[in-house]
N, C-alpha and C positions, 0 to 999 in steps of 0.2 A: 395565325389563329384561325379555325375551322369557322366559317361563318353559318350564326344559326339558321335553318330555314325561317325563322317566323320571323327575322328581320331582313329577309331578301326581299326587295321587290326591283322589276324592271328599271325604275328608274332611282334607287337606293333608297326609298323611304319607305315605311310600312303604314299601313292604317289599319284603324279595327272598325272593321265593320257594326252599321247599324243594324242593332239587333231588336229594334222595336217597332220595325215593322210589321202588321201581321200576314201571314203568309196566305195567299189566296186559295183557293180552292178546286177551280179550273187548273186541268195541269199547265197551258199553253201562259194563261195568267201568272200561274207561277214563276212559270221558268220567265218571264217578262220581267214579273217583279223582282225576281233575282237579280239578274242582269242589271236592271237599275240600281239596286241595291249597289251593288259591287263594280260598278263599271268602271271607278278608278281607283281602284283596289288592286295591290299586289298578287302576286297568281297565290304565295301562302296564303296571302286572305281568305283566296275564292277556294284552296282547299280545305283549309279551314271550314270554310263558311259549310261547302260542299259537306263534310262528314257532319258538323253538326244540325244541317237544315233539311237534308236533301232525304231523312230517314236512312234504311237501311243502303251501305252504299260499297261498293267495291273499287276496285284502281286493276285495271286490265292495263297488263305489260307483256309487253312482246319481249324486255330485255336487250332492247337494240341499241341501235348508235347511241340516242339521248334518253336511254330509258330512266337512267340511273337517276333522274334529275330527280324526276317525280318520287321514286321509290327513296331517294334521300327525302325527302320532303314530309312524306306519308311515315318514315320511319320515326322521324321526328316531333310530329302531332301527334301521332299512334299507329305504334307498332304491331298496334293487332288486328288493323285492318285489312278483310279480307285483298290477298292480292292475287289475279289468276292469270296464270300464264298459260298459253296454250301453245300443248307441244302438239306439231303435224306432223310427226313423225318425218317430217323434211329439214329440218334444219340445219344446219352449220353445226360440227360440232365444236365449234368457237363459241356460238349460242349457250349450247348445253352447258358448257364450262361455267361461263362466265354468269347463267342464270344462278349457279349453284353458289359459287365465290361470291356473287351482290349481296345473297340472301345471305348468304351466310354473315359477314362484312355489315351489314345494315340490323343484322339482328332480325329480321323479318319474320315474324311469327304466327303469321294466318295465310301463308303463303299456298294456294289451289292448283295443283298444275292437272287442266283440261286436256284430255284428247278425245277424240273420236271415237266411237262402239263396233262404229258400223264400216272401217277401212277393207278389210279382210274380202267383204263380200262386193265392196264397188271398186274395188281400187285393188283387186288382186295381185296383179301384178306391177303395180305402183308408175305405171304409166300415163294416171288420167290426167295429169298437167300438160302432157306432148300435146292432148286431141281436143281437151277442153280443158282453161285452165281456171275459168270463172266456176266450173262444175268442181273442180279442183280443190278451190280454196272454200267452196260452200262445203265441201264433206271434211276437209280437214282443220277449219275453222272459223266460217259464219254459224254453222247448225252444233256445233259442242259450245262454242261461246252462248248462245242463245239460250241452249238447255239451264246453261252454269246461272246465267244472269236472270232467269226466273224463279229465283228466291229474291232479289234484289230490289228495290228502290228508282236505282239511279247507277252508272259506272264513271269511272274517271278515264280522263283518256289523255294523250300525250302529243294531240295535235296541234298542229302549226299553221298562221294565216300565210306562211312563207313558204308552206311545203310544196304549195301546186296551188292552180288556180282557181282550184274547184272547192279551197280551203281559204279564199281570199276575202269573205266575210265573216271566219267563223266568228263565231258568243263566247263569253267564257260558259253561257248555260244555253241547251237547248231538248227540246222534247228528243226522244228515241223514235222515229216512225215509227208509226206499224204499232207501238207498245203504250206503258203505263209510267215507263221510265223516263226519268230523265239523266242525260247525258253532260258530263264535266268537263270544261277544256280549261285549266288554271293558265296553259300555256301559248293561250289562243296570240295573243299578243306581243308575244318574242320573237326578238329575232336572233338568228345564226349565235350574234356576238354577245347576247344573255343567257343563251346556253352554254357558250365556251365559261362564258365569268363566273357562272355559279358551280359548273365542274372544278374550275381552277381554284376557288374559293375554297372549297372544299374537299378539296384533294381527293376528289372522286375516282375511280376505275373506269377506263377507255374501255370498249369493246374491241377486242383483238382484232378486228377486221378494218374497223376504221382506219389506221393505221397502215392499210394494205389495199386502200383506194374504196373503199364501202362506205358510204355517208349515209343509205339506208339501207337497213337487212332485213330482209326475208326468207323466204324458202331457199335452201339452197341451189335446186334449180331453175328457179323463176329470177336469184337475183346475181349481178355482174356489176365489175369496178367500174368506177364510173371515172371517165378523163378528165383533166386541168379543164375552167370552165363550161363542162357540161350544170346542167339542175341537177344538183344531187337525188331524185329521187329516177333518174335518168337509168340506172342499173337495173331498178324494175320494173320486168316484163318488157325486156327489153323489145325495140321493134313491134309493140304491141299499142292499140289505144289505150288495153288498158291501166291505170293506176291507181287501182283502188284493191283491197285483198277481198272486199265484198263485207265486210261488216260495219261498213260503215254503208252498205246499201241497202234497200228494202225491195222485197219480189224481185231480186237481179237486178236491179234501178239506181242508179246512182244517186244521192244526198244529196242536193245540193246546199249547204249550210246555208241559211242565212241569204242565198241570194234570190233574185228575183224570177220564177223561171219561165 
């Protein structure tokens, strides 16, 4: 039996969040009392809670290993929330595929796909990842995501406090630097084996790569299989410090969710 999203929660129970709090008015206050609000709350809670608290709000997907989780999720509370995906014109055409088969599969019906305006004239000849590759992913997507997400509220996102260390505090809510937004992690709080249970649950579609040593994708070539006991986010950028695709950064600066800096 197909398990519904709105009774998944990390640890099998669901709750319905208190909705008679009233909402502050500082954003930083806000997104506080969020957090309190929903702190032991299933991640469908907190997406839940997310589209109806958070105002205008969107679900940014890359389509990757675990994307599906969320975009099951989203399909199932409403399917007409905006969802954007940003193509860099670098990716896998496993990506491609598989972006079109979810949507299609999930029913997804406000589905955005982002690229860039401006490739032609910086990235001519599609080499600016060899020489810089933070410049890279700012022109193929920190600055077209940024453009899309200034009609928005708030975006959802599909990070993990497991993915790397630099994600080892996140919130299920937290401000956007730099902005007016506030930013969603339903799945701040799972681990590896919550995401396998709710794919399996629900008879969800693998991304063809995984299967072929990818546990997380990106551009195609920034990212590489990653081996038996490596960190799965170990494939990108490889041999590089960095691990971040930059939108989760501000002014070129890494985020550091939540932690103390």
């Amino acid at each position: 039996m197909l398990l519904d999203a709105n009774s998944f929660s990390r640890t099998g129970t669901a709750q319905t969040p208190d909705t008679k709090t009233p909402p502050a008015t500082d954003l930083q206050e806000r997104v506080c009392d969020l957090n309190e609000r929903y702190r032991h709350h299933s991640a469908t809670s907190v997406m839940q809670g997310a589209l109806r608290d958070a105002g205008n709000i969107a679900l940014v997907s890359s389509f990757g290993a675990e994307s599906v989780v969320l975009l099951h999720m989203v399909a199932v509370l409403n399917r007409r929330t905006p969802v954007l995906f940003i193509d860099t014109e670098m990716l896998f055409t496993d990506t491609l595929v598989y972006q079109a088969e979810v949507a299609e599969r999930l029913d997804l019906r406000n589905l955005r796909i982002i690229r860039a305006n401006d490739i032609a004239s910086r990235d001519p000849d599609g080499t600016l990842h060899q020489r810089d590759t933070d410049a890279c992913c700012a022109l193929r997507k920190t600055e077209p995501l940024n453009r899309a997400l200034d009609r928005y509220d708030g975006w959802i996102t599909g990070r993990k406090r497991f993915q790397s260390g630099t994600r080892a505090a996140l919130d299920f809510f937290e401000v956007d630097e730099g902005t007016s937004r506030i930013k969603v992690n339903p799945l701040a709080h799972w681990a590896p084996d919550d995401v396998r249970a709710y794919m399996d649950e629900n008879r969800l579609p693998r991304h063809p790569l995984v299967a072929k040593g990818y546990p997380s994708i990106g551009c195609a070539p920034c990212t590489s299989p990653v081996a038996a006991g490596e960190d799965p986010r170990a494939g990108r950028w490889r041999d590089q410090t960095k691990d971040e695709c930059g939108i989760h950064f501000v002014n070129g600066k890494m985020v550091r969710t939540g932690a103390t800096t």
